[in-house]
C-alpha positions in Angstrom: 9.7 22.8 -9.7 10.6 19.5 -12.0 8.0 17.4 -12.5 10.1 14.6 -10.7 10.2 17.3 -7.8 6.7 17.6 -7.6 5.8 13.5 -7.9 8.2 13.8 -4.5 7.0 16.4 -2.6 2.9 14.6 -3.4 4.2 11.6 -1.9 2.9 10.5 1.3 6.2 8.6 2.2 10.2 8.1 2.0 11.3 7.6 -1.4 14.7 7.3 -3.1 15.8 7.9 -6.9 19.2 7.6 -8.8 18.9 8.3 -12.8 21.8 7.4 -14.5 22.9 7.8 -18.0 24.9 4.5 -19.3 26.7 6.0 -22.0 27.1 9.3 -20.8 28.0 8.2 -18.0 26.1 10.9 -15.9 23.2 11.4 -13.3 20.6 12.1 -14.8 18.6 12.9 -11.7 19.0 11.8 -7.4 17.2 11.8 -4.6 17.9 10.6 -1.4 20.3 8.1 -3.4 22.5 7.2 0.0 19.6 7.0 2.2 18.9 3.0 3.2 15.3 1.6 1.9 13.9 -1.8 2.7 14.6 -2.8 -0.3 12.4 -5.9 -0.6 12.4 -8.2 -3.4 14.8 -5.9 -5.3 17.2 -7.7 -3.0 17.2 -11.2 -5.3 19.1 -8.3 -7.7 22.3 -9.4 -5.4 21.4 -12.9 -5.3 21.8 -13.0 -8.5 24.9 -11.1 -8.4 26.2 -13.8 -5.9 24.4 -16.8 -7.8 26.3 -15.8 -11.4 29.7 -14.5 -9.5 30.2 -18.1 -7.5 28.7 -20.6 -9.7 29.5 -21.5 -13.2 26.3 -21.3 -15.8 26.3 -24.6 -16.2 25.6 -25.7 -12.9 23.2 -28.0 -12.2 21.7 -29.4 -8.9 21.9 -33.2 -8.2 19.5 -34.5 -5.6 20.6 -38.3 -5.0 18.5 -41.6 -4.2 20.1 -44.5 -2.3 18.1 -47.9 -1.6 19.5 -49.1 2.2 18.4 -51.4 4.6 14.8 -51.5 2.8 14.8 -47.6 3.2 15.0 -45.1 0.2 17.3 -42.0 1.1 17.2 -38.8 -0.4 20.4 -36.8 -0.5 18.8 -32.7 -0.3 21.4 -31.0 -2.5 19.4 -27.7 -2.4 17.6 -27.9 -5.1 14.6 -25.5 -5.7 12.7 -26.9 -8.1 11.4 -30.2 -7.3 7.7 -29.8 -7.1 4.9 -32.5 -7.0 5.0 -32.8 -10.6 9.2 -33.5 -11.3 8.7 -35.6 -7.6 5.9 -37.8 -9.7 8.3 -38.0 -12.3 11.2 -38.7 -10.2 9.4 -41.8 -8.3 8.3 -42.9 -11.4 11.9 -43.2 -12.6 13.0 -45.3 -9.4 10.2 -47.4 -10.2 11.4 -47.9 -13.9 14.7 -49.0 -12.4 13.9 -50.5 -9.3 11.5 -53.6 -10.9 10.3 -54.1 -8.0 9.5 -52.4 -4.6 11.6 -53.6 -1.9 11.6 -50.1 0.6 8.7 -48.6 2.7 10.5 -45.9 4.5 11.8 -42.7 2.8 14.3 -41.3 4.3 15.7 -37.5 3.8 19.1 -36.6 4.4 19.0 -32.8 5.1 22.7 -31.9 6.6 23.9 -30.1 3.8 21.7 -27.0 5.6 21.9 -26.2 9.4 18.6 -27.8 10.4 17.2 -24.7 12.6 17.8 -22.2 9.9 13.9 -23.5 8.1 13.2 -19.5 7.9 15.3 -16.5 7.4 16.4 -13.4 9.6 13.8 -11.0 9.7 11.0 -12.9 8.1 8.2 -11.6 10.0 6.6 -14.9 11.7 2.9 -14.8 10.7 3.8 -14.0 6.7 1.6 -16.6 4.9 4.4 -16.1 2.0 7.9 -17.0 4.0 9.0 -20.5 1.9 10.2 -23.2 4.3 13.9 -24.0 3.3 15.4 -27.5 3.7 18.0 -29.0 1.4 15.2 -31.3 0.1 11.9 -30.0 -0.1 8.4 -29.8 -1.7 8.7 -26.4 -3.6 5.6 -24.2 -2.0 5.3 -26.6 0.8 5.3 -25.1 4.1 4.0 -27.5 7.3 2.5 -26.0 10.3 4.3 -28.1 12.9 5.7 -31.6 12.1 7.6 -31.6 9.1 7.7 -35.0 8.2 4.4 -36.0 9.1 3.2 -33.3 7.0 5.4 -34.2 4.4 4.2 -37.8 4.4 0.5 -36.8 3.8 1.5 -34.4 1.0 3.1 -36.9 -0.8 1.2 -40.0 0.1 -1.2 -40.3 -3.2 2.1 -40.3 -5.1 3.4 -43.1 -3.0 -0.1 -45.1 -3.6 0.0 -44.3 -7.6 3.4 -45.9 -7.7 2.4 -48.5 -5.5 5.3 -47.5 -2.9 4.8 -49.0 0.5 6.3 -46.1 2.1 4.3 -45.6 5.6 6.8 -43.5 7.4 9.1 -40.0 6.4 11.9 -39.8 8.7 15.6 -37.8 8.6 18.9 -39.9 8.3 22.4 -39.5 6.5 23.7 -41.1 3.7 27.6 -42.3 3.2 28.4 -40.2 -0.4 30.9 -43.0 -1.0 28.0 -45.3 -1.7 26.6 -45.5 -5.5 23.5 -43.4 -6.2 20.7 -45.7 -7.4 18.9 -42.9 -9.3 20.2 -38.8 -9.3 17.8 -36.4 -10.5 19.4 -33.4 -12.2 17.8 -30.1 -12.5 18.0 -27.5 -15.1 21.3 -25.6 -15.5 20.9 -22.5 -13.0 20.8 -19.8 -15.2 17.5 -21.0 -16.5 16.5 -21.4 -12.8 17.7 -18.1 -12.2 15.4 -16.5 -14.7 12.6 -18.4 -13.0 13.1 -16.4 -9.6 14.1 -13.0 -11.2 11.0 -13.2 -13.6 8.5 -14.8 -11.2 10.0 -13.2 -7.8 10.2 -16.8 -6.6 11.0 -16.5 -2.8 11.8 -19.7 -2.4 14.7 -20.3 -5.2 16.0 -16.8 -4.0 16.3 -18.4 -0.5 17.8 -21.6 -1.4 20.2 -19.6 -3.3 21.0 -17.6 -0.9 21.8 -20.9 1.5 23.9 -22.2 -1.8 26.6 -19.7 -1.4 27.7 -21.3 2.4 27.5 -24.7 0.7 29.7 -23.8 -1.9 32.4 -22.3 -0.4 32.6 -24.0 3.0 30.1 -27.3 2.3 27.4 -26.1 5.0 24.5 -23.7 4.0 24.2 -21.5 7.0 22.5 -17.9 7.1 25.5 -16.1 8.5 28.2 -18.2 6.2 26.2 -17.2 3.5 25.6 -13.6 4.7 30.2 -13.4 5.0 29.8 -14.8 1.3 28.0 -11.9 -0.2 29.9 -9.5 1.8 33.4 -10.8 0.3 32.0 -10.8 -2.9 30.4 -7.5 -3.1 33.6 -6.0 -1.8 35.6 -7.6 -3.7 33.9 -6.8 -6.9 32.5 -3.4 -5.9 34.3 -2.2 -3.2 31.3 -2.0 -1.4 31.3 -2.4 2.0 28.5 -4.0 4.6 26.5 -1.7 6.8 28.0 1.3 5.2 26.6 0.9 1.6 24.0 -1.9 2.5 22.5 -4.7 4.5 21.8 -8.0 3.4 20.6 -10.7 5.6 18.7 -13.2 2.9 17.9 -14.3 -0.3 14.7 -13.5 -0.9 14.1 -10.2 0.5 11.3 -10.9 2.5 14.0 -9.9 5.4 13.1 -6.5 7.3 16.4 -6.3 8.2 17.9 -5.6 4.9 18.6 -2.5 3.9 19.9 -1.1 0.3 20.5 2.5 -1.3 19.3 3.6 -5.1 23.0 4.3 -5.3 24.3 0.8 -4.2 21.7 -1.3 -6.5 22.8 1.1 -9.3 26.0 0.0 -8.7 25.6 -3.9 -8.9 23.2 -3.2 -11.7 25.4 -1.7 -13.7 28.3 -4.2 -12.9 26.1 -7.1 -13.7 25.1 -5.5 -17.3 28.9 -4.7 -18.2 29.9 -7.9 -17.1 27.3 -10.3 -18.2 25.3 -8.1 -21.0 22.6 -10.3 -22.2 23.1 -13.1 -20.0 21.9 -10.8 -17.2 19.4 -8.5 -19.1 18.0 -12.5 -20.4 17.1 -13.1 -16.9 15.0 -10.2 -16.0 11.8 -9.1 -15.5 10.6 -7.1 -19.4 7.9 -5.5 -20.2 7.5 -7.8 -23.7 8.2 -11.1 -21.7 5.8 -13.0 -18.8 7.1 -12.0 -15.3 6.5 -9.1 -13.0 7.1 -6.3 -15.5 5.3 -7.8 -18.2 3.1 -4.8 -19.7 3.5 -2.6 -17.1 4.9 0.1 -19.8 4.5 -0.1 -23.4 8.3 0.5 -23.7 11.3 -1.4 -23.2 12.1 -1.6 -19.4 14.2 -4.7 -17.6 14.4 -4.6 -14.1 13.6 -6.1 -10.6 10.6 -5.1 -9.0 10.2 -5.4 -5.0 7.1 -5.2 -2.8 5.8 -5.5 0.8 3.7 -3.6 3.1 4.4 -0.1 2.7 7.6 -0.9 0.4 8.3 -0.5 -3.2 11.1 -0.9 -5.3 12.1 -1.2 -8.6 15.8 -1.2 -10.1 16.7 -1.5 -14.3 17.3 -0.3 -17.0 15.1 1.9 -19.4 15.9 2.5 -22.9 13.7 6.1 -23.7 12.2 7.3 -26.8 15.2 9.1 -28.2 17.2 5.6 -27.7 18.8 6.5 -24.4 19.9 3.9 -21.8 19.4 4.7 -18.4 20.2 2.7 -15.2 17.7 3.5 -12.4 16.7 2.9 -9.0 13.8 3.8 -7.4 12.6 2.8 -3.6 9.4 3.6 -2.0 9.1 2.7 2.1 6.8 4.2 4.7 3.2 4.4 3.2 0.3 3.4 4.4 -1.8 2.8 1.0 -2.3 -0.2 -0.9 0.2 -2.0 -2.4 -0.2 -0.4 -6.0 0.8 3.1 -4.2 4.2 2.7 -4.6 3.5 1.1 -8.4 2.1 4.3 -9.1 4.9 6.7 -8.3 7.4 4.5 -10.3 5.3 4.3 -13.3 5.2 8.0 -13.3 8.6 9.0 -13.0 9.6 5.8 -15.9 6.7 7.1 -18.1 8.2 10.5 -17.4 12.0 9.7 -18.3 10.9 8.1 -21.2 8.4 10.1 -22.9 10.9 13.3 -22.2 14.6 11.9 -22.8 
């Protein structure tokens, strides 16, 4: 019995491996490498693939402020960065240009997303951690019931440091024909990219996820965006939905999704061929901040994933003899604490290293 062999058969669970050899171009080692895992956060791995197949690198996002009728109007443009701090910022700017303050309503146009879809399919409904997705939002604000009202009091103190009148939050549309006043441009989206693969920010994962609708048929909608992958993905890898996976978000906080070591091999490896450093730039490492940051004191990039009772974690290792190996390994079904499944991948890495 391989010592891989035994790490399986001590594991209180349903686990998944696929070893492969980049240059060799051989398995290495597999396990239940067809079988469908909840795949969790190892899922943004394919938002990613989406994100870098559809959109140039230098995209940026452009959230757009109108003055109308005494109201200031927001233009959501999906945008997953804007946070208290760049929203500060951002009034402070319409102040600058403004001279004076002639509006006390804001306004948020939110039609570029359908206006039901605020959570994902499968979140599970009492997750503390499921983002709230809106064309224009907060980032990590989620309200309990009224959205605008909530809204409002979040943002209020900025609105009194700026000396904004602004006493109401309501939704509304905005004519694109009519000049901007002031547009707020993010950074360019690999750099926000990096952020959610690094970081395993739910929230950019999600709005990406909504992104790919907009950009191919001008409407973020979950199922659009669902069609979108699935063209892409087969187009690319010939993969096909349901038989080689499931995806039903962004994020991967979905319990419906549903992806093979083999498949994630697959779009790993595409994504490296493809994109080389671009891609590897982006990811979680063991010498760099983010989730894999000193979890091995060897080189390692990769996507982790993690829920209750699921692990997952898909890279690439390069071992002590200088070998690259692609890998994917998915842990579901336990009932231990989250580190369980952290444990059974950092035996079998630890093992491939030290050994090829």
């Amino acid at each position: 019995m391989t010592y891989i062999e035994k790490k399986i058969k001590e594991f209180k669970g349903f686990c998944g491996i696929l070893v492969k050899d980049l240059k060799k171009n051989e398995i290495i080692y597999s396990y239940n490498e067809n079988k469908f895992f909840t795949p969790a956060s190892v899922t943004k791995l394919f938002t990613t693939f989406a994100v870098f197949e559809i959109f140039k690198k230098e995209y940026i996002f452009s959230t757009k402020f109108y003055f109308t009728n005494g109201d200031l109007i927001v233009k959501g443009c999906g945008d997953p960065t804007i946070d208290l701090k760049t929203f500060d910022m951002i009034l402070n700017k319409i102040k600058e240009r403004s001279g004076k303050v002639f509006f006390d309503t804001l306004v948020i146009d939110d039609s570029l997303f359908n206006n039901n879809e605020f959570f994902g399919y499968g979140w599970m409904y009492n997750d503390e951690e499921n983002p709230y997705i809106k064309p224009f939002n907060i980032k990590d604000f989620v309200p309990e019931n009224n959205y605008y009202a909530e809204l409002l009091e979040l943002l209020k103190p900025l609105f009194i440091k700026h000396r904004f009148p602004i006493e109401c939050i309501n939704s509304g549309n905005v004519e694109e024909k009519e000049t901007p006043f002031y547009i707020h441009k993010s950074a360019e989206i690999d750099k926000i990219t990096e952020i959610m693969m690094k970081n395993s920010d739910n929230y950019i994962a999600e709005m990406f996820f909504r992104m790919l609708s907009v950009k191919k048929y001008g409407k973020g909608e979950i199922e659009k965006s669902i069609e979108v992958l699935k063209e892409e993905l087969y187009k690319n890898l010939g993969l096909e939905y349901e038989e080689d996976y499931v995806i039903t978000d962004g994020a991967g906080l979905s319990r419906y999704n549903l992806i093979s070591p083999l498949t994630a091999v697959k779009v790993f490896e595409y994504m490296l061929e493809k994109y080389g450093d671009r891609f590897l730039n982006i990811l979680a490492y063991t010498k760099s901040y983010g989730t894999l940051e000193n979890r091995f004191n060897f080189d390692v990039w990769g996507k982790t994933g993690t829920l209750t009772g699921v692990s997952g974690l898909t890279g690439l290792l390069i071992t002590k003899k200088g070998r690259k190996f692609i890998f994917s390994l998915f842990e579901n079904n336990y009932v231990y604490e989250k580190t369980y499944g952290k444990t059974f991948e950092n035996d079998i890495i630890n093992y491939l290293y030290n050994t090829f």
